[in-house]
C-alpha positions in Angstrom: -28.8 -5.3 -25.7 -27.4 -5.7 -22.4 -24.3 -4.3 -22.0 -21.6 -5.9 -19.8 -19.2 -4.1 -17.1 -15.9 -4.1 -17.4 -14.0 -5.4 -14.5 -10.2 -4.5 -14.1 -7.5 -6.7 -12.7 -4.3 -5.0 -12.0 -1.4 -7.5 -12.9 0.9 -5.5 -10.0 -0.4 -5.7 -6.9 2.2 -5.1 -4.7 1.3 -5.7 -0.8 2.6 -4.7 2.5 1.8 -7.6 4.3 3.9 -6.9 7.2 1.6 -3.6 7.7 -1.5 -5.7 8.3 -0.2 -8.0 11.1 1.8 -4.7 12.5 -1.0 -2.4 12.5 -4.7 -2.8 13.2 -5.6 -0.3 10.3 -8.3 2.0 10.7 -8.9 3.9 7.1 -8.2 3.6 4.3 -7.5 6.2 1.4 -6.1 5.7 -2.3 -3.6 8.3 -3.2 -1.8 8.7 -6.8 2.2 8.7 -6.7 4.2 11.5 -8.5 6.6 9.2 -10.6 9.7 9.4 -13.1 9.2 7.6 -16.5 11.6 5.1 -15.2 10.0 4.7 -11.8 6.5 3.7 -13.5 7.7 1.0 -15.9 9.5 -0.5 -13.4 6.7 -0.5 -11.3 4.9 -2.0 -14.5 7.6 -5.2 -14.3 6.4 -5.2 -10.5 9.8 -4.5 -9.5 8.8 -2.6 -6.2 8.4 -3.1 -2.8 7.3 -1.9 0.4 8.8 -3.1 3.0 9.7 -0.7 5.5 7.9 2.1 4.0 6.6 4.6 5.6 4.2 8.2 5.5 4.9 11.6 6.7 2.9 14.8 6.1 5.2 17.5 5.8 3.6 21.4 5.2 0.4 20.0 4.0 1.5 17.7 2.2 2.1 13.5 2.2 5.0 11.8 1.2 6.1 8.5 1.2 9.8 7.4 2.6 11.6 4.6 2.1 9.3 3.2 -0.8 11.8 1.0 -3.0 11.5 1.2 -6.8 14.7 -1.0 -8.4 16.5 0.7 -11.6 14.8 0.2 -14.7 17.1 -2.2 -17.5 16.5 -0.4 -20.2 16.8 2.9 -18.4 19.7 5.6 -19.1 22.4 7.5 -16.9 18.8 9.3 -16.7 17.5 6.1 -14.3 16.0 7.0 -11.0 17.4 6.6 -7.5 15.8 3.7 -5.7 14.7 5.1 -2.6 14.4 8.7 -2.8 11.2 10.5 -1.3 7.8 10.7 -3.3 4.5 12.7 -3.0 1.4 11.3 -2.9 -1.9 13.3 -4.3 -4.6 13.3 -1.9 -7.2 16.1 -1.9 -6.7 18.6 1.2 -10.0 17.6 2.8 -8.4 13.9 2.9 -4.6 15.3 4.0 -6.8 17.5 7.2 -8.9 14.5 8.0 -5.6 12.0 7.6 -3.4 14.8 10.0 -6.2 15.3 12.7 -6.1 11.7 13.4 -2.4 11.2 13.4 -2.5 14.2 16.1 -4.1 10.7 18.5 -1.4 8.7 20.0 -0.2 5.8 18.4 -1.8 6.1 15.7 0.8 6.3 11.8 0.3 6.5 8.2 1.4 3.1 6.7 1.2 2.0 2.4 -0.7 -1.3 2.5 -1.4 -1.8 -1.4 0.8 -0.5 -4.3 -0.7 -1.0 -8.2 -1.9 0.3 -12.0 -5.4 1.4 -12.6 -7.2 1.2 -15.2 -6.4 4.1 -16.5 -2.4 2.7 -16.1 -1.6 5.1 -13.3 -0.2 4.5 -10.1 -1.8 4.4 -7.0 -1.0 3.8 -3.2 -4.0 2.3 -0.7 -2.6 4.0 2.7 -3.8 3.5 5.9 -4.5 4.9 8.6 -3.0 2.6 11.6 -2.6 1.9 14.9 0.4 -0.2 16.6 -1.0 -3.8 17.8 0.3 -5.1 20.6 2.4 -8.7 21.4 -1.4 -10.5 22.2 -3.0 -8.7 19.5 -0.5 -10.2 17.1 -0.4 -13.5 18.8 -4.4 -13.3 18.7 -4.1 -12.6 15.0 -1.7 -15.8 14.1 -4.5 -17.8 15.7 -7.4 -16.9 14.2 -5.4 -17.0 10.8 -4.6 -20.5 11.8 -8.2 -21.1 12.8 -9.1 -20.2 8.9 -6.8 -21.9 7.5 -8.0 -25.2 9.7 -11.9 -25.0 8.8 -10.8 -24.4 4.9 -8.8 -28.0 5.1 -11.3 -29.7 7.1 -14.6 -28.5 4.3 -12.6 -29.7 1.5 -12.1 -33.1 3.3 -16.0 -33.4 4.1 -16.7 -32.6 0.5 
């Protein structure tokens, strides 16, 4: 009896897409949030965002700013604020390796991908980054343009 592997999609998946064409990213790390009841079923209805979010590492530890989680409906005078401060769990070995290379200039921490695991916890990809430049960006557009120009001219050949 062969015995088949289970393969999880996450129906949030909640992207920073500005990050990516902002920052050439460098490494990647997957952190767990430390969440209110009301923050994680909102998150659940994918009622999150991160735009404008941001990392810091404060005494040894890493917390995200500006990360915006809307009120839940069904949620009480106990709801959550919005955009209030949140830690993220990363092992120390990963907050020292993450702190040594922020010490390099121009180089940030920056939330790329926000979802549920399996397991239905939370969980924040962050990266590593560093700033890209006007040409960099402009480089970027074109080769996305490129793509996007080969993918229409195989479908017309097929």
């Amino acid at each position: 009896m062969v015995k088949k592997e289970k393969t999880f999609v996450s129906k949030v998946n909640i992207k920073n897409k500005r990050a990516a064409f902002d920052y050439l990213l460098v490494d990647d790390y997957t952190a767990g949030i430390v969440l209110t009841g009301t923050e994680i079923k909102s998150i659940r209805a994918g009622k999150a965002s991160l735009v404008d979010t941001y990392c810091l590492i404060i005494q040894g530890e890493v917390w995200v700013k500006n990360m915006y989680i809307a009120h839940y409906e069904h949620g009480s005078y106990n709801n959550h604020v919005e955009r209030r401060d949140r830690k993220l769990l990363l092992n120390r070995r990963e907050i020292r390796k993450i702190a040594s290379a922020l010490k390099a200039p121009g180089f940030t921490l920056v939330p790329t991908l926000l979802y549920i695991d399996e397991n239905g916890r939370a969980k924040l990809d962050v990266s590593v980054a560093r700033g890209k430049k006007e040409y960099d960006k402009r480089e970027t557009l074109k080769e996305k343009e490129d793509r996007r120009e080969m993918a229409r001219s195989f479908k017309k050949g097929f």
